[in-house]
C-alpha positions as CSV (number, residue, x, y, z in Angstrom):
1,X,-9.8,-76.2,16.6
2,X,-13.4,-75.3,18.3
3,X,-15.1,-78.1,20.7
4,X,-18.3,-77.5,22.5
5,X,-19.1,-77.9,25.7
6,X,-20.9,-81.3,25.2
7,X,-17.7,-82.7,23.5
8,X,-15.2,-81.8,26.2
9,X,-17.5,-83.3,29.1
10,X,-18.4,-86.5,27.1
11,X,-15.1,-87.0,26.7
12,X,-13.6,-86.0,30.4
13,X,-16.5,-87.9,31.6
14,X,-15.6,-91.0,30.2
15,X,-12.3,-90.9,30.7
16,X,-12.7,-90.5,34.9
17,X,-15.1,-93.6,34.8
18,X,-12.3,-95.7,33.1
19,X,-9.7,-94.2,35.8
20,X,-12.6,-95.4,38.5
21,X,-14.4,-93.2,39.2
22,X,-18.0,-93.2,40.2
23,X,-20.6,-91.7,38.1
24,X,-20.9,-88.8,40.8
25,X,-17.2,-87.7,41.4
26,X,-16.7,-88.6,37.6
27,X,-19.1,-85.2,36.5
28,X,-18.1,-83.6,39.5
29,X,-14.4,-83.7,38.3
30,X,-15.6,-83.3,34.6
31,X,-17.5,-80.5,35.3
32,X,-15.2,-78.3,36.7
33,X,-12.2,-79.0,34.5
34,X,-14.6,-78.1,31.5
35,X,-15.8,-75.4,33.2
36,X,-12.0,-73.8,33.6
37,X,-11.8,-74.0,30.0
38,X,-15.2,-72.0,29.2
39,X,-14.5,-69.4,31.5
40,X,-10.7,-69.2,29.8
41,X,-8.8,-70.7,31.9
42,X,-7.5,-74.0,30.2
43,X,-4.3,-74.2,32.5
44,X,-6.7,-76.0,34.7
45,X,-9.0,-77.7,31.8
46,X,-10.0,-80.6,30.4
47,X,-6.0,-80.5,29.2
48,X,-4.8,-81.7,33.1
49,X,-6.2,-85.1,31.7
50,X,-2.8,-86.3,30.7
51,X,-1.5,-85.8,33.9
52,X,-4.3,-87.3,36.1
53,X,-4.0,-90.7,33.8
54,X,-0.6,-90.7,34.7
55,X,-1.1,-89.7,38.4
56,X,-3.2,-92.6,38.7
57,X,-0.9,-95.2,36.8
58,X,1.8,-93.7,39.5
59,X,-0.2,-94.1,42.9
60,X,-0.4,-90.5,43.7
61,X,-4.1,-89.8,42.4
62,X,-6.5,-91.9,44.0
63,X,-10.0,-92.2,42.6
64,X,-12.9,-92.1,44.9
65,X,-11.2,-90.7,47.8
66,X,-14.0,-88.1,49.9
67,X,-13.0,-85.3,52.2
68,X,-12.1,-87.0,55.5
69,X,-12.9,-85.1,58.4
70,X,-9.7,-84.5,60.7
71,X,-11.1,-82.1,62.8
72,X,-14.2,-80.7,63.9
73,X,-14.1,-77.9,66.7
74,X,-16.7,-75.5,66.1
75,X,-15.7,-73.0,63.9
76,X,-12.8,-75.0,62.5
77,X,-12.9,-77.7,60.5
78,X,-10.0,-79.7,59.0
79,X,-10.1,-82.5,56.4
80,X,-7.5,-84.6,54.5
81,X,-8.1,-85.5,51.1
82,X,-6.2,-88.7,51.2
83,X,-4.9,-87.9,47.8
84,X,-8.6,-88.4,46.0
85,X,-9.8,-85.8,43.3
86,X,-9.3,-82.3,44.7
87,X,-12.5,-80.8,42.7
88,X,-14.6,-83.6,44.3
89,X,-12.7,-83.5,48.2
90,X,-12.6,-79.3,48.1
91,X,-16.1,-78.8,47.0
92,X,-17.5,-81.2,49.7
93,X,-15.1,-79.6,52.3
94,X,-16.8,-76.1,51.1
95,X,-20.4,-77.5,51.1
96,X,-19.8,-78.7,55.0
97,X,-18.1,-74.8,56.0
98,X,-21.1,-73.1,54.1
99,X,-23.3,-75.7,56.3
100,X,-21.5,-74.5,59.2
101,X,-20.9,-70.8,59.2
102,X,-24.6,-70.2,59.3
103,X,-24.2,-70.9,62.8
104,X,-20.7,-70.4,63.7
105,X,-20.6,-66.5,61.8
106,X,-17.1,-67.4,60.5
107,X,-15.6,-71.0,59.5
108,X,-11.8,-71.8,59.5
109,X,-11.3,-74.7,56.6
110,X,-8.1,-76.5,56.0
111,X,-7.6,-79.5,53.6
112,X,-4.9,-80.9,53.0
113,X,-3.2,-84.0,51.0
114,X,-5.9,-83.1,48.4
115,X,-4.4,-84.1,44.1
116,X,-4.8,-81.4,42.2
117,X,-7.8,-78.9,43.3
118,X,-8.2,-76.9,39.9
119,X,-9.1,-73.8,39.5
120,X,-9.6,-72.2,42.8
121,X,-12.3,-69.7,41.7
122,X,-14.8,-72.1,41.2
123,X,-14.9,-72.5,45.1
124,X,-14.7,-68.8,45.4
125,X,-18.3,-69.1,43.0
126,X,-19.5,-71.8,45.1
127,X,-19.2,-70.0,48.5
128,X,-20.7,-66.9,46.7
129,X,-23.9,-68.4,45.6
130,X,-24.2,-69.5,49.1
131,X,-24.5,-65.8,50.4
132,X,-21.2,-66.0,52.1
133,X,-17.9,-64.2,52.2
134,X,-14.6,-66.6,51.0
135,X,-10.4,-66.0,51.3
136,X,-8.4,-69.2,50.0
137,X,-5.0,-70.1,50.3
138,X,-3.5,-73.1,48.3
139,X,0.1,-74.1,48.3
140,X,1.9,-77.2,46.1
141,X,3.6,-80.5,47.2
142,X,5.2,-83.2,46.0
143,X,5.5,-81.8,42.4
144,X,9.2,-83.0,41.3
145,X,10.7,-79.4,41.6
146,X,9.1,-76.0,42.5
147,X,8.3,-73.9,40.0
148,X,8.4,-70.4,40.9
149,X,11.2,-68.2,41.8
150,X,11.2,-66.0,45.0
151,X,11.7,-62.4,45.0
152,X,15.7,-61.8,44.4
153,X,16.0,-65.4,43.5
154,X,17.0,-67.4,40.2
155,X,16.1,-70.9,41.0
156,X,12.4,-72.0,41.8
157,X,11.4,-72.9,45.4
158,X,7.3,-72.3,45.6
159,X,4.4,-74.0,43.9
160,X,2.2,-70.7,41.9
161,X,0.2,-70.4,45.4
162,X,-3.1,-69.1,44.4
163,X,-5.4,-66.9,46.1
164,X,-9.1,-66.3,45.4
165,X,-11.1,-63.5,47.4
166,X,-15.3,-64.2,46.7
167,X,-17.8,-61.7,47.8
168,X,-21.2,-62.4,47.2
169,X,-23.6,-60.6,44.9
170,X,-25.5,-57.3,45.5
171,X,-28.7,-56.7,44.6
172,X,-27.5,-55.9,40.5
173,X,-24.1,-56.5,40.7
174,X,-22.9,-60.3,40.0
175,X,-20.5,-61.7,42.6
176,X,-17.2,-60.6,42.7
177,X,-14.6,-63.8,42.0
178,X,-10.7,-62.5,42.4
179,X,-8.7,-65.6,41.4
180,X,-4.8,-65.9,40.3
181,X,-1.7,-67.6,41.0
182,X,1.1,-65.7,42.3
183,X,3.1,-66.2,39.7
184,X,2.9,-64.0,36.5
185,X,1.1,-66.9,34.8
186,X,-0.1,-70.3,35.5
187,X,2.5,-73.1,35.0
188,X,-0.6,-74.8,33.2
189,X,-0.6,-71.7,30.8
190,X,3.0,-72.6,29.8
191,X,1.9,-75.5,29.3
192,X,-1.0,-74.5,26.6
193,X,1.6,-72.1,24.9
194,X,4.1,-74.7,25.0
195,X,1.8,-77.3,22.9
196,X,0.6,-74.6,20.8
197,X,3.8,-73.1,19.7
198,X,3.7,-69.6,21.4
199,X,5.5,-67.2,23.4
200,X,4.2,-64.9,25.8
201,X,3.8,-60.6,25.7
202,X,6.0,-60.6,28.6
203,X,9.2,-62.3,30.0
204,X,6.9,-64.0,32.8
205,X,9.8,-67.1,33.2
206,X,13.5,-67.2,33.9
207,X,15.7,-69.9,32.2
208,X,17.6,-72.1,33.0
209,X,20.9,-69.0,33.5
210,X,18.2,-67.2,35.7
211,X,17.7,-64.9,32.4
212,X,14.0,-63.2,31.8
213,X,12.4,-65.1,29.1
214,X,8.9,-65.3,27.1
215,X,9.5,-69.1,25.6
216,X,7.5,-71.4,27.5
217,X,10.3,-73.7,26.5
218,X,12.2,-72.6,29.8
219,X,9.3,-74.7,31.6
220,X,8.8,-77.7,29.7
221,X,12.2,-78.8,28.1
222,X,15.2,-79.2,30.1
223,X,17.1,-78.0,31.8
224,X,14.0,-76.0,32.9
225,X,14.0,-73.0,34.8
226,X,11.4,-71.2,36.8
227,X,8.0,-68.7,36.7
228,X,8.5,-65.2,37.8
229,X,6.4,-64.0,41.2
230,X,4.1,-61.6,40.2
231,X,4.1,-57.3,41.3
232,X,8.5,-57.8,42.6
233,X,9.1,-57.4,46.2
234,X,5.2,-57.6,46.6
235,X,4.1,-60.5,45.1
236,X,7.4,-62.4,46.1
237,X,6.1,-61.6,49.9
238,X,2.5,-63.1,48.9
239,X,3.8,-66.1,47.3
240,X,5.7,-67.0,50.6
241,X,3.0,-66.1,52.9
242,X,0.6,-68.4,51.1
243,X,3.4,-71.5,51.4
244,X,3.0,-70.8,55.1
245,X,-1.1,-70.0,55.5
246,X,-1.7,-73.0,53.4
247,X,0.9,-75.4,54.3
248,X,1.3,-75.3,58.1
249,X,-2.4,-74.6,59.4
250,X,-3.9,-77.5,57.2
251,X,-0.8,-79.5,58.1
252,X,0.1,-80.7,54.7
253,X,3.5,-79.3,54.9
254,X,5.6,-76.6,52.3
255,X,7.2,-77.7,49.4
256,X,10.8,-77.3,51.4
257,X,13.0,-80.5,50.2
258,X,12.8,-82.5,53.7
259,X,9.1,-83.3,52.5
260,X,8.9,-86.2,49.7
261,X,8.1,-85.5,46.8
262,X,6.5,-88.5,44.7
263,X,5.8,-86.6,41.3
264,X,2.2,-86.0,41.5
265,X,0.1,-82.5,42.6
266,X,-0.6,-82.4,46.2
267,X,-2.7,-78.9,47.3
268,X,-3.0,-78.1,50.4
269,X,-5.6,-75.0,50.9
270,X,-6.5,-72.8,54.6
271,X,-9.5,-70.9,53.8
272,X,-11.9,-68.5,56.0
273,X,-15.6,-68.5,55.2
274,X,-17.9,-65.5,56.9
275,X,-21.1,-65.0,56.9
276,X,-22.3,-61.5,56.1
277,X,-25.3,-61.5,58.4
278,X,-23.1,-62.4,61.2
279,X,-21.3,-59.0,61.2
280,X,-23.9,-56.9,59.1
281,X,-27.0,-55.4,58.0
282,X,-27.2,-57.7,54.5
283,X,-29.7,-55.6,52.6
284,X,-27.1,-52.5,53.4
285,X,-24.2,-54.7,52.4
286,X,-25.7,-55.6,49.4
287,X,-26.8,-51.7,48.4
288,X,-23.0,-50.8,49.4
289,X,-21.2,-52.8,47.1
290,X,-23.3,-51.9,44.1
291,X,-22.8,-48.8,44.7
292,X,-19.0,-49.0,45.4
293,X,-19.0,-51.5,42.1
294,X,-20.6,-48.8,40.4
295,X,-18.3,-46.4,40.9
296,X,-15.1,-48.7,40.4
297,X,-16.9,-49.1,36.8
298,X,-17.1,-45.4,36.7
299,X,-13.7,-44.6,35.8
300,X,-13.0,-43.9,32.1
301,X,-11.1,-46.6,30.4
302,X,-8.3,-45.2,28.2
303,X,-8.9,-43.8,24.8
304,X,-9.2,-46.9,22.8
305,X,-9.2,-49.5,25.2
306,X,-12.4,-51.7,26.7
307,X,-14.9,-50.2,29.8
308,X,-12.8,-52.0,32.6
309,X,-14.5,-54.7,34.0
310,X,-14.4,-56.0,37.7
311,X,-13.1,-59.5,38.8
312,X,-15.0,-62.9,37.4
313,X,-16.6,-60.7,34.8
314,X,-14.1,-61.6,32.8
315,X,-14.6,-65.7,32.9
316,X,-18.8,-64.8,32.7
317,X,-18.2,-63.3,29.4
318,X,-15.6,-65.8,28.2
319,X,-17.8,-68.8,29.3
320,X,-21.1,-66.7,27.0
321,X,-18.9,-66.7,24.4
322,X,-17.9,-70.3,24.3
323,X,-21.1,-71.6,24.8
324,X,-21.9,-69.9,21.8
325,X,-18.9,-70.2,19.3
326,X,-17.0,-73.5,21.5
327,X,-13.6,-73.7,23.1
328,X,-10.4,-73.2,21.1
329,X,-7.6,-75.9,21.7
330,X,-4.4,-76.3,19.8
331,X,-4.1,-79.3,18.2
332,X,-0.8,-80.6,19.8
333,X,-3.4,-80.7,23.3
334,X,-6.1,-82.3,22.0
335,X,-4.0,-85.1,20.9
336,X,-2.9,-85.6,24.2
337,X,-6.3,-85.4,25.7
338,X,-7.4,-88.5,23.0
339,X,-3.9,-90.4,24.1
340,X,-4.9,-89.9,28.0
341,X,-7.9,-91.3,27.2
342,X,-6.7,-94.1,25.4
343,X,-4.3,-94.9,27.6
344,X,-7.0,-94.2,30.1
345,X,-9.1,-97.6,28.5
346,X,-11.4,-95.3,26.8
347,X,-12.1,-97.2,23.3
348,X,-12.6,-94.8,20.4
349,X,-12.8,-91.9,22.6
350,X,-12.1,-89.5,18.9
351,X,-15.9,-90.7,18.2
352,X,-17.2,-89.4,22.2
C-alpha cells in the first residue's frame, strides 16, 4: 500500500501522546521516524512503533525524559538520556554541541542510556545545516541478544553500530550525509522483509548452523541467528571499534553479558562536532569540496547503470519521490502499526 506523509505523522503523532508524551517531544519523535521512511529508510520508521508501545508497557522507554547534562568541561560535553526518546534526548544533545563549538572550534559529545536514537543521519543533517563538521558513533545495550556476528565468528556479539560522517554544503553542492550500520543491512530491514514476505539479493545473515543465508527468517523466528559485518576483516574491525568509541567514552557500557540486559534498545553514541572556520578559510572550503564533488560525479557510471550519486543524495531523492507518490508499506506492517496504536489507547486510529 501507499501512505502520505500526513497519514504516517497523524498517526505516529497520536500514538506518542497516548504513550505520554508531550505535544513537543511527541512531533519531535514523529517527525523523525516519518522522516526515515521518506528518505527510504523504514528500518527506523514509523514501523519501530510496535516496539516503543511495548518498551513503554516494559519500563525500558520512558516518555518525557530530556538530555541530562553529565558533564560540562569546555569542549566536552556528556549527557545521559535516562532512557527517554532518543530522537528527542540526541537532537537536544546536538543543538547544545552546535551552541558550543562556535566557541570551542571542536566539541566532544557523548550520550549515553538514550532508547532507541533512530536513524543516525538525521543528526548528521542536523549538524550540517548548522555549518559544522559531524563523526558519530552509536553502539546497542540491553537488547535480549546481539545481533551481529564478528569477523571469523558464527554467533552474534555486537549491536549494528552505526556510523554517520556529515560535512556541510558547498556553495552548489548539498551536504554530504554518510550513514550505515556496520552490518550488511539494518536489523530493522529484516524486519520489513520479514513482514513483507521477502528475501534479500545477498546472503547478508547467518542462521542459526552459522550458514550464509538471505531469509530474514534467520532473524525473526527462532532459533535466530545473526547479521553479517559488512566489507570481512574490515568492517568486522569497524564494528568493534565503534562498541568501544561509543560504549566506554559516553560510559554507557558494551553489550558484553556482565551488563543487564532488560529487553529494550539502549544507544549509546560518542560524537565529535568541528567547526570549519576554526581550522579553515570557509569560503575556500566550500569552493574545494564542489569541486572535489564534481569530480567524484565525474566518473562514468557503467554502461547501463545510473550517473553515481554521492552520499544523502540518495534519501533527497527518495524523500521527492514520496512526497509525491507516498510511502510503500507492506501490509503485514501496517497492521502492526494500527495494533501498537491500539494497544497504545489510540481509539480508531485506522480513521487518523
Amino acid at each position: 500500500m501507499l501512505l502520505t506523509e500526513h497519514t504516517l505523522y497523524r498517526l505516529a503523532h497520536a500514538t506518542l501522546l497516548a504513550l505520554g508524551s508531550g505535544n513537543e517531544e511527541a512531533a519531535v519523535v514523529a517527525q523523525h521516524l516519518v522522516s526515515a521512511n521518506l528518505k527510504g529508510h523504514p528500518s527506523h520508521g514509523v514501523g519501530m512503533l510496535p516496539f516503543y508501545v511495548d518498551s513503554v508497557r516494559n519500563g525500558t522507554l520512558q516518555p518525557g525524559e530530556p538530555a541530562w547534562l553529565l558533564n560540562d568541561s569546555g569542549a566536552i560535553l556528556q549527557f545521559d538520556g535516562e532512557r527517554g526518546y532518543g530522537q528527542r534526548v540526541v537532537r537536544e544533545a546536538v543543538d547544545a554541541a552546535i551552541e558550543r563549538v562556535a566557541h570551542t572550534g571542536i566539541v566532544l559529545l557523548t550520550v549515553r542510556n538514550s532508547h532507541h536514537m533512530g536513524r543516525i543521519g538525521s543528526y548528521g543533517e542536523q549538524v550540517a545545516a548548522a555549518g559544522k563538521v559531524g563523526l558519530f558513533f552509536v553502539n546497542v545495550t540491553d537488547f535480549p541478544q546481539p545481533l551481529v556476528a564478528p569477523f571469523g565468528g558464527s554467533a552474534a556479539r555486537f549491536g549494528t553500530n552505526p556510523l554517520c560522517v556529515a560535512f556541510p554544503a558547498g556553495e552548489q553542492e548539498p551536504p554530504f550525509i554518510l550513514d550505515f550500520a556496520t552490518s550488511m543491512v539494518a536489523y530493522g530491514k529484516t524486519r520489513v522483509a520479514y513482514l513483507a514476505g521477502k528475501t534479500f539479493d545477498e546472503e547478508v545473515m547467518l542462521d542459526a548452523d552459522g550458514l550464509p543465508t538471505a531469509n530474514p527468517a534467520a532473524m525473526h523466528e527462532q532459533p535466530t541467528g545473526a547479521l553479517r559485518p559488512i566489507a570481512a576483516h574490515k568492517g568486522g574491525g569497524l564494528v568493534a571499534a565503534i562498541e568501544f568509541l561509543a560504549g566506554l567514552l559516553s560510559g554507557g557500557g558494551t553489550l558484553q553479558p556482565g551488563n543487564a540486559r532488560l529487553g529494550g534498545i539502549v544507544n549509546n553514541l560518542t560524537a565529535v562536532i568541528i567547526d570549519p572556520e576554526a581550522v579553515a578559510d570557509v569560503s575556500w572550503l566550500r569552493e574545494e569540496y564542489d569541486a572535489m564533488a564534481a569530480y567524484i560525479r565525474s566518473s562514468p557510471a557503467p554502461a547501463g547503470q545510473a550517473p553515481l550519486m554521492l552520499a544523502g543524495q540518495p534519501e533527497r531523492q527518495r524523500a521527492a519521490e514520496a512526497a509525491v507518490h507516498g510511502v510503500e508499506m507492506s501490509d503485514n506492517e501496517w497492521a502492526a502499526i494500527l495494533g501498537a496504536a491500539r494497544r497504545a489507547g489510540v481509539p480508531a486510529p485506522e480513521l487518523l
